[in-house]
C-alpha positions, 0 to 999 in steps of 0.5 A: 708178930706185932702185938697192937695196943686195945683201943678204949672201950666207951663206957657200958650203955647197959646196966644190971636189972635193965629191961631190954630188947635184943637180937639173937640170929632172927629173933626178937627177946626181951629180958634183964641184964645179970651180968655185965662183961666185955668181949673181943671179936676178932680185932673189934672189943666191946661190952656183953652182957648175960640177959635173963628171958623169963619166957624162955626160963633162961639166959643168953650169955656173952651178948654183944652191946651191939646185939642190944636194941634198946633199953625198955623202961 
């Protein structure tokens, strides 16, 4: 079995306290970066984070970078 190098992995676009909308399965949330990470899916690696939803009184863990729709200011 052959094992292959990880690619680099660009710097985060996200950071702790951001403000920020993403998508979980259909839904919209807004909520605050905790906790910055990085994740492996499959053979694709990219950033994740654990964002807080005051409207829902908790935390979604491990979303994907991509997941991530845009930082609200």
């Amino acid at each position: 079995m052959e094992v292959k190098a990880m690619e680099h992995l660009a710097p985060a676009k996200f950071r702790i306290k951001d403000h920020v909308q993403f998508k979980i399965a259909d839904d919209l949330l807004t909520g605050v970066i905790e906790l910055t990470d990085f994740a492996h899916f499959s053979s694709k690696r990219c950033h994740s984070y654990s964002i807080f939803v005051e409207e829902r009184g908790c935390s979604f863990l491990h979303v994907p970078e991509f997941d991530i729709l845009k930082k609200i200011e």
